[in-house]
N, C-alpha and C positions, 0 to 999 in steps of 0.2 A: 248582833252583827251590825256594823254602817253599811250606811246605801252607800261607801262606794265598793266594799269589799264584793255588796249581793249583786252590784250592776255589771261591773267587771267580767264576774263569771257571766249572768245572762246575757252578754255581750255577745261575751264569747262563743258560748253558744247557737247565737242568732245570726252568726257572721261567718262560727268553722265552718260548716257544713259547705253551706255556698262557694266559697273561699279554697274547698278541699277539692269540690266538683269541676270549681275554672280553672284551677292551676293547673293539672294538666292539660286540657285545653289550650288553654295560652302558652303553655311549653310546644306544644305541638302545630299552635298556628304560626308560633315565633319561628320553628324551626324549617316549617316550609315556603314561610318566605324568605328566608337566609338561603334556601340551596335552590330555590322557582330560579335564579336568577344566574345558576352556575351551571345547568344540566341542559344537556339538550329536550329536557320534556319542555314541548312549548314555546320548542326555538324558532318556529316554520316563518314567523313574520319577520323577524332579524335573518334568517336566511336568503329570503326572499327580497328582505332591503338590499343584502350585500348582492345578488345575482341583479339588480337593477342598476348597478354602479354603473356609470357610464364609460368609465376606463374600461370594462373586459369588452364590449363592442365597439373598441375604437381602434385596433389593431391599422398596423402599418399598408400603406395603399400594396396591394399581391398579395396577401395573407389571404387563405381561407381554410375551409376545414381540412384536417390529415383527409387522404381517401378514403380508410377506414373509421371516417367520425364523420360522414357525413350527415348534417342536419341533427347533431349532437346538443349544439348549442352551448349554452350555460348548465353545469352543472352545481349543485351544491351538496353540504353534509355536515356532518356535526362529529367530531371527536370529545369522548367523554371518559376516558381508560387513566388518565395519567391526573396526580392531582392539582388542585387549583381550580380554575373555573375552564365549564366545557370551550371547545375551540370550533366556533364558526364558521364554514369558507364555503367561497363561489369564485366559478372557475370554470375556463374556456381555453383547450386547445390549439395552437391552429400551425398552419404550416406555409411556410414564408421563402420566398424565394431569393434573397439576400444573407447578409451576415448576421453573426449572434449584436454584433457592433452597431447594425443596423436596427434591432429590432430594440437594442439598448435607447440609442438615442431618438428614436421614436418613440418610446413609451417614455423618457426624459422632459421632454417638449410636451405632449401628452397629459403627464400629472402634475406637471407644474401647473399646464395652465387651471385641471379642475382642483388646485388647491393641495396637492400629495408635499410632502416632507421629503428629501432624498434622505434617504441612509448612509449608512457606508458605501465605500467606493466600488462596483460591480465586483464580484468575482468571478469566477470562470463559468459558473453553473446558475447564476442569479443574480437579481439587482431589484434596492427594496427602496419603499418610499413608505411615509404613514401621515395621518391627519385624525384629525377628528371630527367627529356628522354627527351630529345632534346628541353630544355629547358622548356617543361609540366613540371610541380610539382602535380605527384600524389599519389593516399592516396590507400593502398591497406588494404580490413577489414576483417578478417575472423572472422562470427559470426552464431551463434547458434539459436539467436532467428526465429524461422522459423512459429511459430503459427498462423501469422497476414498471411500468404499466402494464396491465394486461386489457388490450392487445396494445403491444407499443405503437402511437402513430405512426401511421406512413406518411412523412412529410412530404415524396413524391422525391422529387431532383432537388429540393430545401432542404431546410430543417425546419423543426418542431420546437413547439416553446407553446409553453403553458402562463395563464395570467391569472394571479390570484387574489380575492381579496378576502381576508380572514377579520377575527376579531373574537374575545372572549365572547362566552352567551350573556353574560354579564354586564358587556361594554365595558368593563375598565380597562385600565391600563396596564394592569399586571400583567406580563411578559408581551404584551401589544406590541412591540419593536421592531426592528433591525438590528439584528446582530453581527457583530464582526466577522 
């Protein structure tokens, strides 16, 4: 036989084995770093980035909490049900004693000045802006629809509107937008 026929094989040998041990392993460490970055396990510090936004405490001068959200604050949460990467948001209430029109161009003035993106043109139930924070791409929506809540705010003699800022768990930019 040639040494290279005999080395080949003890090669082989000296190299399956180990070679048979890591590969799964490395299937399995490749694959939890592909989805750590799409699930809510582990979101609690990007949550907690996005409920620091300075936009959800900077609502219109007479806004403050519905009566029934008092000292509610900022909320946040994590959607993880539909595919793609999980969807992070924080978010705050409040109840304003002006227009929806009012609440629009205040929060216009607002995110412009910390950097926000307008979206599309307001619609009747929302008005979006987006940017990007430290390479997160996120979507910020002020919207009116508030009826589906349980318990729905009591805006008092106002209305109600909600301010929110979301973002993959991910940070990218997949579906991060404004849509028509």
């Amino acid at each position: 036989m040639s040494p290279t026929t005999h080395t080949a094989p003890s090669l082989f040998r000296h190299t399956a084995l180990p070679a048979a041990l890591l590969f799964p392993a490395a299937l399995l460490t490749g694959c939890s770093l592909v989805d750590s970055g799409g699930t809510c396990d582990g979101a609690g510090a990007a949550r907690n980035d996005l409920a620091a936004q300075k936009v959800l405490s900077s609502p219109p001068a007479g806004a403050a909490d519905p009566a029934n959200y008092r000292g509610a604050g900022v909320s946040t949460g994590c959607e993880d049900d539909s595919p793609g990467p999980a969807w992070l948001h924080a978010g705050r209430v409040y109840a304003f004693p002006g227009t929806r029109q009012a609440v629009i161009d205040h929060y216009a003035r607002t995110a412009a000045a910390q950097g926000w993106q307008r979206g599309p043109a307001p619609q009747a139930g929302v008005a979006c802006w987006t940017r990007t924070d430290d390479g997160r791409h996120l979507v910020l929506d002020v919207g009116f629809q508030l009826d589906t809540w349980s318990p729905v705010p009591d805006p008092g003699k106002g209305i109600g509107y909600e301010v929110t800022v979301g973002s993959n768990a991910d940070g990218s930019a997949a579906g991060a937008h404004c849509t028509d």
